[in-house]
N, C-alpha and C positions, 0 to 999 in steps of 0.2 A: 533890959533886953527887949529889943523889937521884932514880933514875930513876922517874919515875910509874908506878904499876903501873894498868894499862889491863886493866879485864877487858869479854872480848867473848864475846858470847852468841851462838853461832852455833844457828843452827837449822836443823833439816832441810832442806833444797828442801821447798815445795812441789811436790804429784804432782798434777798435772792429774785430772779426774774421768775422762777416757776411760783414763787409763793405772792410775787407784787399780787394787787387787785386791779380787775380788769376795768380798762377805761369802759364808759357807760353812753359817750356819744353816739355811738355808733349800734348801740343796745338792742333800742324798739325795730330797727330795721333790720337786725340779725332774727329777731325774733320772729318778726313777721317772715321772710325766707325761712326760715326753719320750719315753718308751721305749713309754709307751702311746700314743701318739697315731702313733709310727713304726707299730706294730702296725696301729693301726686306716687308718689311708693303706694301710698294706700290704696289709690282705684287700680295700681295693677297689679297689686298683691289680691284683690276684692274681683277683679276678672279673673285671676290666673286660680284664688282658692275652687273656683263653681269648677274650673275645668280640666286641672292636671291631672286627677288620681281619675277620672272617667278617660281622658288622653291617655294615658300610662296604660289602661285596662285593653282602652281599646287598639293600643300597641300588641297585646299580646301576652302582657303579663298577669301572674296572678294575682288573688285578692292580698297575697304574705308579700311577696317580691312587691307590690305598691305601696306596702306600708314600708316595706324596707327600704326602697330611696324615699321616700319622705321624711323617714329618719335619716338618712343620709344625705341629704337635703340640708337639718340643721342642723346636723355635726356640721358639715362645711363652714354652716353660720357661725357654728360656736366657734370654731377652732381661730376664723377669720378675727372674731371679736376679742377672742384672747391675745392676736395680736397687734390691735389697734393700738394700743398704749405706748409697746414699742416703735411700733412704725409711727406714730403722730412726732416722740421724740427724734427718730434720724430722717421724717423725710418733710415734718408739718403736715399738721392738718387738713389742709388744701390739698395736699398730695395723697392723702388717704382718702379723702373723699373723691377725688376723680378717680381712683386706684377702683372703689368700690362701686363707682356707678357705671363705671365700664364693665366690672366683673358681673353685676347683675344685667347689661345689657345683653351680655357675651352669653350666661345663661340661658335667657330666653330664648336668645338667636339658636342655637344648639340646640336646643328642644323644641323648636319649628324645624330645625332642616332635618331629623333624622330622629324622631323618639322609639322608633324600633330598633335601635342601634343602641344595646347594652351599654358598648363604653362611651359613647359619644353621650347619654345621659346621665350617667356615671359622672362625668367630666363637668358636665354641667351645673350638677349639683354641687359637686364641691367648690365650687365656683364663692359660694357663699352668696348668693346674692337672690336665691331662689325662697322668695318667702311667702308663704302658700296661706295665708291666713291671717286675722284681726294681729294675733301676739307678734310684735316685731323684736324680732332675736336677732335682728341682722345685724352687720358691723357698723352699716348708716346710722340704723337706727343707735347706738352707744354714743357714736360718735356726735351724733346729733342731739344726746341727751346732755354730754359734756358739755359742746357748743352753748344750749339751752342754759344751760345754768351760772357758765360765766358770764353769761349779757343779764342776769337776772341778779335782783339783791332778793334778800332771803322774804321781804314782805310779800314779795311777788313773784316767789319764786312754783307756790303749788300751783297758783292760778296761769300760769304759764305753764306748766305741764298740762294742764286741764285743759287748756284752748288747743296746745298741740296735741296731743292726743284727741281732744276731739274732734279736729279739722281730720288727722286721718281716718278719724273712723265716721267720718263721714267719708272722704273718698272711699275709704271700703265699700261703703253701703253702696254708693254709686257705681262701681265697679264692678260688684255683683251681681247689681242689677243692668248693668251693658253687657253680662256678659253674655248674654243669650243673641241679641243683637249682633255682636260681634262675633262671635261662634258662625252664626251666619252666613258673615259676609266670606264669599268665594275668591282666592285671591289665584293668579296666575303660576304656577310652579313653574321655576329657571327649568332650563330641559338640563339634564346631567342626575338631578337628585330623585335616591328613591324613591320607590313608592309606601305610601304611609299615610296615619293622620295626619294632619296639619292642623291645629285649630289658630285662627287669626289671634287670639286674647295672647297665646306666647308669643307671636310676634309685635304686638301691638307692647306686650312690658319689655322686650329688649328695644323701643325705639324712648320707652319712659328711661329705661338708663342713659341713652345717649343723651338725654333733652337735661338729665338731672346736672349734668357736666356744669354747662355753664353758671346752672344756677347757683351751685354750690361758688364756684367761682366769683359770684356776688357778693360773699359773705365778706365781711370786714373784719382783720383781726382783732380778737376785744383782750388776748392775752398774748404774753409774750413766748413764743415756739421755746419750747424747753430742748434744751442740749441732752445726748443720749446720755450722757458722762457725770449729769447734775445727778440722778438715783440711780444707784446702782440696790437698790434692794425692788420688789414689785410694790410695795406699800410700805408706808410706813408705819412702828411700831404701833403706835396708838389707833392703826385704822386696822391692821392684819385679822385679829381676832374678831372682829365687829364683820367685816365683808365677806370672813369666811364662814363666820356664825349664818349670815344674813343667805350667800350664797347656797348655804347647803339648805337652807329654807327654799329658796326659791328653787332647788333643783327637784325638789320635791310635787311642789305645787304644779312645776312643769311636767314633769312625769304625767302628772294628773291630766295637763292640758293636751299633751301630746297624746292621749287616748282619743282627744274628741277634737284634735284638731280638723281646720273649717275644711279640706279639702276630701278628709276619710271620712267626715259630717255627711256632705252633700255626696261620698261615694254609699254610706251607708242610704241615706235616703232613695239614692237612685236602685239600689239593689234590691230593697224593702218596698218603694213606692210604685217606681216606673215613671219619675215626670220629668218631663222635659226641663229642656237649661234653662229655659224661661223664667220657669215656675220655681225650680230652686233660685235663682236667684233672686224672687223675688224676696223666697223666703230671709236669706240672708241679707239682702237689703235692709227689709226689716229689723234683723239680729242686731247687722251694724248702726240703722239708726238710733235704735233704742239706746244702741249702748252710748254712743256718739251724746245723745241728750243727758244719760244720765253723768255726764262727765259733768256737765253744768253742777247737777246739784252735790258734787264733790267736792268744790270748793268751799261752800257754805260749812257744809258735814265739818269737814278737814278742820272749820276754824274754830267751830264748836264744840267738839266729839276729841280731838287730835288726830293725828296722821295714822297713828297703829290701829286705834278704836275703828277708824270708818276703813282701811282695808279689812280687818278681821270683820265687822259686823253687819258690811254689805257683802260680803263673800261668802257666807256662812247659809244664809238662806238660798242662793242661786247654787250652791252645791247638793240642795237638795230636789229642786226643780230640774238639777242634772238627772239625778235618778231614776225620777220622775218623768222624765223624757224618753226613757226606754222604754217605756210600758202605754204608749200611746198607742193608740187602734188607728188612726188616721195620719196622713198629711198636713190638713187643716191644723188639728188638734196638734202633731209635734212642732209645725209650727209655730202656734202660740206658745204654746211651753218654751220653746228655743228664744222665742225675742223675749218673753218672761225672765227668763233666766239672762236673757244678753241687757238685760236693763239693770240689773244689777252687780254682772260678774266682772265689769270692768272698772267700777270705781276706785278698785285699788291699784291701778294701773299709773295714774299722774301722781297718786300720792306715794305709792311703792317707789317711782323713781325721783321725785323730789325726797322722800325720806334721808334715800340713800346718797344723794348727794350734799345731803344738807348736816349728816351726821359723820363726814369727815373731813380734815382739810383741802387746801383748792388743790392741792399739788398731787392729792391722792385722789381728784374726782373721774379723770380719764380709764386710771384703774382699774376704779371701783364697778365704774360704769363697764366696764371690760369683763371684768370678772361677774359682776352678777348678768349681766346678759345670755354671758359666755355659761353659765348654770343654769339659763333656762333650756340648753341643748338638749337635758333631759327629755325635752318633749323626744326625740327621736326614738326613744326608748318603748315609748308610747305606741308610735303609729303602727309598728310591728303588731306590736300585742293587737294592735283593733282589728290589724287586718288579716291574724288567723282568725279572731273572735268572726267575721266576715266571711273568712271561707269554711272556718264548719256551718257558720247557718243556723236554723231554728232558733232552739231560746238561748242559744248564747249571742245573738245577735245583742241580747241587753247588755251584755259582760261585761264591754269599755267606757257604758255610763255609769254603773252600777261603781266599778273601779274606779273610776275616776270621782265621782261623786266624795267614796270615802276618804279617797286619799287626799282631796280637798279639803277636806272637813280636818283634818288630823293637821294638815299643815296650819290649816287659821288658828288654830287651837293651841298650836307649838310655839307660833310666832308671835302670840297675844302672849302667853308666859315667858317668854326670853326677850321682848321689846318693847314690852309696856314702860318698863323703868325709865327707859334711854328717849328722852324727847329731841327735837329738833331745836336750834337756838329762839327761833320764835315761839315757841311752847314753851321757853321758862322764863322765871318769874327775872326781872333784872338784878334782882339781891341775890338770887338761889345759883349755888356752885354747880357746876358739870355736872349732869344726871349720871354719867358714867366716864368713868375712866378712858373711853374708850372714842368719847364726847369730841370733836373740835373745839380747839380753842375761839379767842375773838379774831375775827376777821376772815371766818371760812364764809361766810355769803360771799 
Protein backbone atom coordinates (compact mmCIF):
# COMPACT_ATOMS: atom_id res chain seq x y z
CA UNK A 1 0.00 0.00 0.00
CA UNK A 2 1.25 3.39 -1.10
CA UNK A 3 0.58 6.24 0.88
CA UNK A 4 -0.51 9.37 -1.16
CA UNK A 5 1.65 12.06 -0.76
CA UNK A 6 -0.75 15.16 0.01
CA UNK A 7 1.06 18.44 -0.29
CA UNK A 8 -0.55 21.39 1.42
CA UNK A 9 0.15 24.99 0.97
CA UNK A 10 -0.35 26.75 3.88
CA UNK A 11 -0.46 30.34 3.97
CA UNK A 12 0.01 33.07 6.29
CA UNK A 13 -3.21 34.31 8.08
CA UNK A 14 -4.35 37.06 6.59
CA UNK A 15 -3.77 40.46 8.77
CA UNK A 16 -6.62 42.64 8.78
CA UNK A 17 -5.94 46.22 7.51
CA UNK A 18 -6.51 47.93 10.98
CA UNK A 19 -3.76 45.46 12.57
CA UNK A 20 -1.35 45.52 9.07
CA UNK A 21 1.99 47.51 10.29
CA UNK A 22 2.47 50.80 9.17
CA UNK A 23 4.59 51.48 6.01
CA UNK A 24 7.92 53.57 7.37
CA UNK A 25 8.81 55.54 4.15
CA UNK A 26 7.03 58.15 4.65
CA UNK A 27 7.86 57.92 8.63
CA UNK A 28 10.70 60.69 9.46
CA UNK A 29 8.69 63.16 7.49
CA UNK A 30 5.32 62.52 9.42
CA UNK A 31 7.43 62.87 12.24
CA UNK A 32 9.00 65.94 11.63
CA UNK A 33 5.28 67.69 10.76
CA UNK A 34 3.85 66.26 13.85
CA UNK A 35 6.46 67.92 15.94
CA UNK A 36 5.81 71.15 14.03
CA UNK A 37 2.44 71.50 14.36
CA UNK A 38 3.02 70.28 18.46
CA UNK A 39 5.20 73.57 18.20
CA UNK A 40 2.93 75.68 16.61
CA UNK A 41 -0.47 74.68 19.12
CA UNK A 42 2.09 75.22 21.72
CA UNK A 43 3.04 79.03 21.10
CA UNK A 44 -0.77 79.77 21.03
CA UNK A 45 -1.71 77.70 23.63
CA UNK A 46 1.73 79.63 25.65
CA UNK A 47 -0.03 83.25 24.44
CA UNK A 48 -3.55 82.28 25.03
CA UNK A 49 -2.32 80.48 28.86
CA UNK A 50 -0.82 84.43 30.18
CA UNK A 51 -4.16 85.85 28.87
CA UNK A 52 -7.52 84.19 29.02
CA UNK A 53 -8.47 83.91 32.79
CA UNK A 54 -7.15 87.93 33.11
CA UNK A 55 -9.49 88.41 29.58
CA UNK A 56 -12.47 86.48 31.21
CA UNK A 57 -11.98 88.63 34.59
CA UNK A 58 -11.58 91.52 32.85
CA UNK A 59 -15.03 90.64 30.91
CA UNK A 60 -16.80 90.90 34.10
CA UNK A 61 -16.74 87.74 35.58
CA UNK A 62 -15.76 86.31 38.82
CA UNK A 63 -12.74 84.64 40.25
CA UNK A 64 -15.54 80.92 40.57
CA UNK A 65 -17.32 81.69 37.03
CA UNK A 66 -13.36 81.91 35.54
CA UNK A 67 -12.41 78.79 36.92
CA UNK A 68 -15.57 77.40 35.82
CA UNK A 69 -15.34 77.90 31.93
CA UNK A 70 -11.79 76.73 32.13
CA UNK A 71 -13.24 73.59 33.36
CA UNK A 72 -15.48 73.87 30.72
CA UNK A 73 -13.02 74.54 28.47
CA UNK A 74 -11.69 70.88 28.99
CA UNK A 75 -14.76 69.07 29.30
CA UNK A 76 -15.06 70.25 25.68
CA UNK A 77 -11.50 68.88 25.05
CA UNK A 78 -12.40 65.69 26.74
CA UNK A 79 -15.57 64.99 25.31
CA UNK A 80 -14.07 65.92 21.71
CA UNK A 81 -11.13 63.38 22.54
CA UNK A 82 -13.40 60.63 23.43
CA UNK A 83 -14.60 61.05 20.15
CA UNK A 84 -11.75 60.84 18.02
CA UNK A 85 -11.45 57.16 17.66
CA UNK A 86 -14.88 57.05 16.16
CA UNK A 87 -14.84 59.80 13.95
CA UNK A 88 -10.95 58.70 12.66
CA UNK A 89 -12.93 55.25 11.84
CA UNK A 90 -16.11 56.83 9.65
CA UNK A 91 -14.45 60.02 8.34
CA UNK A 92 -10.10 59.28 8.45
CA UNK A 93 -7.87 60.93 10.03
CA UNK A 94 -7.24 63.79 7.71
CA UNK A 95 -10.82 64.62 8.30
CA UNK A 96 -10.46 64.74 12.07
CA UNK A 97 -7.67 66.80 11.92
CA UNK A 98 -8.99 69.68 9.75
CA UNK A 99 -12.53 69.06 11.82
CA UNK A 100 -10.18 69.98 14.81
CA UNK A 101 -8.08 72.72 13.67
CA UNK A 102 -10.95 74.61 12.37
CA UNK A 103 -12.89 74.02 15.80
CA UNK A 104 -9.82 75.55 17.75
CA UNK A 105 -9.69 78.37 14.97
CA UNK A 106 -13.44 79.08 15.53
CA UNK A 107 -12.66 79.24 19.40
CA UNK A 108 -10.35 81.84 19.44
CA UNK A 109 -12.30 83.75 16.86
CA UNK A 110 -15.43 83.77 19.24
CA UNK A 111 -13.58 84.79 22.26
CA UNK A 112 -11.97 87.95 20.36
CA UNK A 113 -15.36 89.11 18.93
CA UNK A 114 -17.51 89.09 22.22
CA UNK A 115 -15.84 87.51 25.63
CA UNK A 116 -18.58 89.40 27.64
CA UNK A 117 -21.20 87.35 25.97
CA UNK A 118 -21.96 84.41 28.33
CA UNK A 119 -23.19 82.10 25.58
CA UNK A 120 -21.06 83.13 22.66
CA UNK A 121 -17.93 81.94 25.38
CA UNK A 122 -19.89 79.06 26.47
CA UNK A 123 -19.86 78.19 22.77
CA UNK A 124 -16.41 78.56 22.36
CA UNK A 125 -15.26 76.44 24.74
CA UNK A 126 -16.96 73.61 23.95
CA UNK A 127 -15.64 73.94 20.94
CA UNK A 128 -12.67 71.75 22.14
CA UNK A 129 -9.98 73.42 20.79
CA UNK A 130 -9.41 75.96 23.69
CA UNK A 131 -6.15 74.80 25.36
CA UNK A 132 -5.12 77.16 27.92
CA UNK A 133 -1.86 75.66 29.09
CA UNK A 134 1.71 73.24 28.83
CA UNK A 135 -0.83 69.91 29.40
CA UNK A 136 -2.40 69.22 25.90
CA UNK A 137 -5.78 67.40 26.52
CA UNK A 138 -6.97 68.41 23.25
CA UNK A 139 -8.35 66.01 20.49
CA UNK A 140 -5.04 67.17 18.09
CA UNK A 141 -3.14 66.60 20.62
CA UNK A 142 -4.53 62.24 20.83
CA UNK A 143 -4.61 62.31 17.62
CA UNK A 144 -1.32 63.51 16.97
CA UNK A 145 -0.01 61.01 19.56
CA UNK A 146 -1.55 58.16 17.42
CA UNK A 147 -0.23 59.61 14.16
CA UNK A 148 3.40 59.67 16.38
CA UNK A 149 3.45 56.20 17.00
CA UNK A 150 2.44 54.57 13.93
CA UNK A 151 5.45 56.36 11.81
CA UNK A 152 7.67 55.13 14.96
CA UNK A 153 9.17 51.41 15.72
CA UNK A 154 9.17 50.82 19.33
CA UNK A 155 13.39 51.57 19.50
CA UNK A 156 12.32 54.94 18.70
CA UNK A 157 9.53 55.30 19.74
CA UNK A 158 10.00 57.42 23.51
CA UNK A 159 12.60 59.43 21.84
CA UNK A 160 10.05 60.72 19.49
CA UNK A 161 7.66 61.66 22.16
CA UNK A 162 10.61 63.40 23.81
CA UNK A 163 11.60 65.66 20.67
CA UNK A 164 7.54 66.25 20.23
CA UNK A 165 6.82 67.28 23.28
CA UNK A 166 9.76 69.06 23.58
CA UNK A 167 9.47 71.19 20.39
CA UNK A 168 5.87 72.18 21.96
CA UNK A 169 6.99 73.10 24.95
CA UNK A 170 9.23 75.11 23.54
CA UNK A 171 6.66 76.86 21.42
CA UNK A 172 5.02 77.29 24.90
CA UNK A 173 7.74 79.03 26.28
CA UNK A 174 7.95 81.32 23.26
CA UNK A 175 4.24 82.08 23.32
CA UNK A 176 4.34 83.13 26.79
CA UNK A 177 6.82 85.10 26.43
CA UNK A 178 4.96 87.11 22.98
CA UNK A 179 2.35 87.38 24.82
CA UNK A 180 2.97 90.67 26.36
CA UNK A 181 3.97 92.00 23.10
CA UNK A 182 1.13 90.91 21.47
CA UNK A 183 -1.41 91.84 24.11
CA UNK A 184 -0.12 95.09 22.97
CA UNK A 185 -0.62 95.38 19.78
CA UNK A 186 -3.99 97.61 19.03
CA UNK A 187 -5.81 96.15 16.25
CA UNK A 188 -8.87 98.01 14.51
CA UNK A 189 -12.50 96.80 15.63
CA UNK A 190 -15.05 95.92 12.39
CA UNK A 191 -17.96 98.66 13.45
CA UNK A 192 -21.09 96.34 14.29
CA UNK A 193 -19.33 94.53 17.47
CA UNK A 194 -19.61 95.24 20.86
CA UNK A 195 -17.86 96.79 23.03
CA UNK A 196 -15.42 94.62 25.26
CA UNK A 197 -11.86 93.34 25.70
CA UNK A 198 -10.33 92.32 22.89
CA UNK A 199 -6.85 90.92 23.47
CA UNK A 200 -4.87 90.20 20.09
CA UNK A 201 -3.09 86.65 21.47
CA UNK A 202 -7.08 85.06 20.90
CA UNK A 203 -7.00 86.28 17.72
CA UNK A 204 -3.77 85.60 16.85
CA UNK A 205 -4.55 81.41 18.03
CA UNK A 206 -7.76 81.37 15.92
CA UNK A 207 -5.52 82.28 12.76
CA UNK A 208 -2.91 79.32 14.28
CA UNK A 209 -5.96 76.96 13.74
CA UNK A 210 -6.60 78.19 10.20
CA UNK A 211 -2.71 77.89 9.21
CA UNK A 212 -2.68 74.20 11.09
CA UNK A 213 -5.17 72.97 8.05
CA UNK A 214 -2.97 72.63 5.55
CA UNK A 215 -0.30 71.31 7.44
CA UNK A 216 -2.04 68.54 8.80
CA UNK A 217 -2.95 67.89 5.20
CA UNK A 218 0.83 67.26 4.52
CA UNK A 219 0.76 64.22 6.58
CA UNK A 220 1.10 60.94 4.55
CA UNK A 221 -0.93 58.07 5.35
CA UNK A 222 1.50 55.40 7.25
CA UNK A 223 -1.80 53.13 8.17
CA UNK A 224 -4.50 52.02 6.62
CA UNK A 225 -8.18 54.19 7.39
CA UNK A 226 -9.93 51.53 9.39
CA UNK A 227 -13.67 50.84 8.52
CA UNK A 228 -16.41 51.87 11.28
CA UNK A 229 -17.77 48.04 11.01
CA UNK A 230 -14.12 46.40 11.57
CA UNK A 231 -14.56 47.02 15.99
CA UNK A 232 -17.40 47.06 17.16
CA UNK A 233 -16.37 46.91 20.94
CA UNK A 234 -14.11 50.57 22.14
CA UNK A 235 -10.91 48.30 22.89
CA UNK A 236 -10.13 45.27 22.84
CA UNK A 237 -10.16 42.51 25.64
CA UNK A 238 -6.62 42.40 26.53
CA UNK A 239 -6.24 46.32 26.27
CA UNK A 240 -9.93 47.25 28.34
CA UNK A 241 -8.59 46.69 31.95
CA UNK A 242 -4.96 48.15 31.46
CA UNK A 243 -6.48 51.68 29.78
CA UNK A 244 -9.05 51.90 32.19
CA UNK A 245 -6.58 50.99 35.06
CA UNK A 246 -4.21 53.60 33.55
CA UNK A 247 -7.04 56.17 32.91
CA UNK A 248 -8.49 56.47 36.19
CA UNK A 249 -4.74 57.06 37.18
CA UNK A 250 -4.33 59.82 35.05
CA UNK A 251 -7.80 61.36 35.90
CA UNK A 252 -6.42 61.80 39.15
CA UNK A 253 -3.22 63.30 38.53
CA UNK A 254 -5.21 65.68 36.35
CA UNK A 255 -7.46 66.73 39.04
CA UNK A 256 -4.20 67.60 40.55
CA UNK A 257 -3.07 69.64 37.41
CA UNK A 258 -6.13 71.26 36.88
CA UNK A 259 -5.74 73.12 40.39
CA UNK A 260 -2.62 74.92 38.99
CA UNK A 261 -3.36 74.94 35.60
CA UNK A 262 -1.05 77.77 33.65
CA UNK A 263 -3.77 80.18 33.05
CA UNK A 264 -5.52 80.38 37.00
CA UNK A 265 -1.25 80.17 37.57
CA UNK A 266 -0.71 83.50 36.06
CA UNK A 267 -4.48 84.65 37.13
CA UNK A 268 -3.26 83.85 40.76
CA UNK A 269 -0.08 85.72 40.39
CA UNK A 270 -1.73 88.64 38.92
CA UNK A 271 -4.03 88.86 41.98
CA UNK A 272 -1.20 88.20 44.56
CA UNK A 273 1.54 90.16 42.63
CA UNK A 274 0.26 92.98 40.41
CA UNK A 275 2.67 92.40 37.30
CA UNK A 276 2.31 93.07 34.15
CA UNK A 277 1.75 90.43 30.98
CA UNK A 278 5.36 91.02 30.43
CA UNK A 279 6.58 89.87 33.43
CA UNK A 280 4.40 86.82 33.87
CA UNK A 281 5.24 85.80 30.75
CA UNK A 282 8.34 85.87 31.12
CA UNK A 283 8.03 83.97 34.02
CA UNK A 284 6.41 81.24 32.22
CA UNK A 285 8.66 81.33 29.38
CA UNK A 286 11.00 80.25 31.72
CA UNK A 287 8.50 77.31 33.35
CA UNK A 288 8.21 76.27 29.68
CA UNK A 289 11.82 76.19 28.77
CA UNK A 290 12.92 74.38 31.66
CA UNK A 291 10.51 71.94 31.09
CA UNK A 292 11.13 71.75 27.22
CA UNK A 293 15.13 70.95 28.25
CA UNK A 294 14.32 68.55 30.61
CA UNK A 295 12.51 66.55 28.10
CA UNK A 296 16.02 65.86 26.60
CA UNK A 297 17.23 64.17 29.63
CA UNK A 298 14.17 61.77 29.54
CA UNK A 299 15.06 59.77 27.21
CA UNK A 300 18.42 58.72 28.60
CA UNK A 301 16.36 58.27 32.34
CA UNK A 302 13.56 56.22 30.27
CA UNK A 303 16.44 53.84 28.87
CA UNK A 304 18.19 53.30 32.11
CA UNK A 305 15.54 53.68 34.98
CA UNK A 306 12.43 52.32 32.57
CA UNK A 307 9.33 54.18 31.47
CA UNK A 308 7.22 53.72 35.03
CA UNK A 309 10.53 54.43 37.41
CA UNK A 310 11.37 57.88 35.54
CA UNK A 311 7.52 59.19 35.31
CA UNK A 312 7.04 58.28 39.06
CA UNK A 313 10.62 59.52 40.32
CA UNK A 314 10.82 62.77 38.41
CA UNK A 315 7.29 63.61 39.43
CA UNK A 316 7.59 62.95 43.02
CA UNK A 317 9.93 65.73 44.05
CA UNK A 318 8.28 68.60 41.61
CA UNK A 319 5.01 67.73 43.71
CA UNK A 320 6.65 68.97 46.54
CA UNK A 321 8.28 72.34 45.07
CA UNK A 322 4.27 72.55 44.16
CA UNK A 323 3.58 73.22 47.78
CA UNK A 324 6.42 74.81 48.22
CA UNK A 325 5.22 77.42 45.74
CA UNK A 326 2.42 78.54 47.87
CA UNK A 327 4.29 79.80 50.57
CA UNK A 328 6.68 82.25 48.59
CA UNK A 329 6.85 85.99 49.78
CA UNK A 330 7.80 87.31 46.35
CA UNK A 331 7.47 87.21 42.48
CA UNK A 332 11.14 86.66 41.97
CA UNK A 333 11.10 83.84 44.43
CA UNK A 334 7.59 82.04 43.11
CA UNK A 335 9.16 82.22 40.13
CA UNK A 336 12.15 80.17 40.62
CA UNK A 337 10.32 77.74 42.49
CA UNK A 338 7.56 77.49 39.36
CA UNK A 339 10.62 76.81 36.71
CA UNK A 340 12.15 74.42 39.57
CA UNK A 341 9.31 72.63 39.68
CA UNK A 342 8.74 72.91 35.62
CA UNK A 343 12.18 71.21 35.15
CA UNK A 344 11.01 68.34 36.49
CA UNK A 345 7.24 67.91 36.31
CA UNK A 346 7.03 67.09 32.82
CA UNK A 347 9.28 64.24 32.11
CA UNK A 348 6.54 61.90 32.53
CA UNK A 349 4.83 63.52 29.84
CA UNK A 350 6.63 61.60 26.47
CA UNK A 351 7.14 58.67 28.55
CA UNK A 352 3.37 58.60 30.01
CA UNK A 353 2.30 58.65 26.45
CA UNK A 354 4.81 56.34 24.67
CA UNK A 355 3.98 53.91 27.73
CA UNK A 356 0.62 53.83 26.67
CA UNK A 357 1.00 53.37 23.34
CA UNK A 358 3.38 50.82 23.54
CA UNK A 359 1.49 48.55 26.14
CA UNK A 360 -1.34 47.82 23.66
CA UNK A 361 -1.96 46.63 20.26
CA UNK A 362 -1.89 48.93 16.96
CA UNK A 363 -5.59 48.51 16.51
CA UNK A 364 -6.21 49.73 20.03
CA UNK A 365 -3.62 52.71 19.99
CA UNK A 366 -6.35 55.50 18.70
CA UNK A 367 -8.40 54.49 21.68
CA UNK A 368 -6.29 54.36 24.05
CA UNK A 369 -4.93 57.63 23.09
CA UNK A 370 -8.79 58.78 23.26
CA UNK A 371 -9.50 57.59 26.46
CA UNK A 372 -6.57 58.54 28.43
CA UNK A 373 -6.36 62.08 27.13
CA UNK A 374 -10.08 62.14 27.36
CA UNK A 375 -9.21 61.45 31.53
CA UNK A 376 -7.06 64.01 31.83
CA UNK A 377 -10.55 66.28 31.54
CA UNK A 378 -10.41 65.89 35.28
CA UNK A 379 -8.24 68.92 35.26
CA UNK A 380 -11.75 70.94 34.88
CA UNK A 381 -12.61 69.85 38.13
CA UNK A 382 -9.74 71.60 39.17
CA UNK A 383 -9.95 75.01 38.00
CA UNK A 384 -13.29 75.69 39.90
CA UNK A 385 -11.86 74.64 42.99
CA UNK A 386 -8.70 77.27 42.61
CA UNK A 387 -10.83 79.76 41.57
CA UNK A 388 -13.15 79.92 44.77
CA UNK A 389 -9.71 79.17 46.73
CA UNK A 390 -9.09 82.90 44.69
CA UNK A 391 -12.12 84.69 45.62
CA UNK A 392 -12.06 83.97 49.36
CA UNK A 393 -8.37 85.33 49.46
CA UNK A 394 -5.95 85.52 52.35
CA UNK A 395 -4.27 82.15 53.27
CA UNK A 396 -6.43 80.05 51.29
CA UNK A 397 -4.87 81.69 48.47
CA UNK A 398 -2.12 78.52 49.15
CA UNK A 399 -5.32 75.85 49.07
CA UNK A 400 -4.86 74.75 45.11
CA UNK A 401 -1.05 74.20 45.65
CA UNK A 402 -1.09 72.75 48.76
CA UNK A 403 -4.11 70.12 46.99
CA UNK A 404 -2.66 69.68 44.26
CA UNK A 405 0.78 68.89 45.49
CA UNK A 406 -0.80 66.03 47.53
CA UNK A 407 -2.85 64.57 45.19
CA UNK A 408 0.23 64.34 42.98
CA UNK A 409 2.09 62.62 45.21
CA UNK A 410 -0.71 59.83 45.89
CA UNK A 411 -1.15 59.41 42.24
CA UNK A 412 2.87 58.63 41.49
CA UNK A 413 2.63 56.42 44.27
CA UNK A 414 -0.68 54.45 43.02
CA UNK A 415 0.84 54.14 39.72
CA UNK A 416 4.45 52.82 40.66
CA UNK A 417 2.36 49.93 42.69
CA UNK A 418 -0.14 49.00 39.88
CA UNK A 419 2.55 49.51 36.75
CA UNK A 420 5.65 48.65 37.79
CA UNK A 421 5.08 44.77 36.79
CA UNK A 422 3.79 45.76 33.18
CA UNK A 423 6.97 46.80 31.00
CA UNK A 424 6.99 48.06 27.46
CA UNK A 425 8.18 45.51 24.61
CA UNK A 426 11.46 47.16 24.70
CA UNK A 427 11.95 46.78 28.49
CA UNK A 428 11.84 42.85 28.31
CA UNK A 429 14.31 40.68 28.15
CA UNK A 430 13.73 38.52 24.45
CA UNK A 431 13.32 35.11 26.29
CA UNK A 432 10.99 36.61 29.03
CA UNK A 433 7.06 36.07 28.40
CA UNK A 434 4.49 39.13 28.54
CA UNK A 435 4.80 41.04 31.78
CA UNK A 436 1.16 40.93 31.89
CA UNK A 437 -1.70 39.45 30.56
CA UNK A 438 -2.82 42.61 29.53
CA UNK A 439 0.84 43.10 27.53
CA UNK A 440 0.56 43.32 23.50
CA UNK A 441 1.53 40.72 21.83
CA UNK A 442 4.51 40.72 18.81
CA UNK A 443 4.04 43.28 16.40
CA UNK A 444 2.35 46.13 18.43
CA UNK A 445 5.44 48.74 17.46
Amino acid sequence: MVAARVEVNVSPPAIPPEEAVSPRRNSGRNRGLLSATRALRGFGAGALSIVLAIELASAGYSSLLVGGLLGLAMAGASIWSLLVPRMERRIGRGGVFTLGSLALGAGGLLLWLDAMSLALVVVALLLGGIVAGASDISPLGALEQTALADATPDRLRTVSFSQYNLLGYVGNALGALAAGPISGIALAVPPGLPPGPRDTALLLYALIGVGLVPAYASLVPTAPRRSASVRRVPLSPASRSLILSLSGLFSVDAFGGGLIVNSMVAYYLEVRFHPPVSELGVVFFAGSLAAALSLVAAVPLARRFGLINTMVFTHLPSSILLVAFAFTPTLVLSGTVWVARASLSQMDVPTRQSYTQAVVPVADRATAAGYTTAARSAQMLGAPVTGAFLGIGGPWLAGPFVLAGAVKVVYDLALYRRFRPIRPPEEQAPSSPPSSPSAPGPGSG
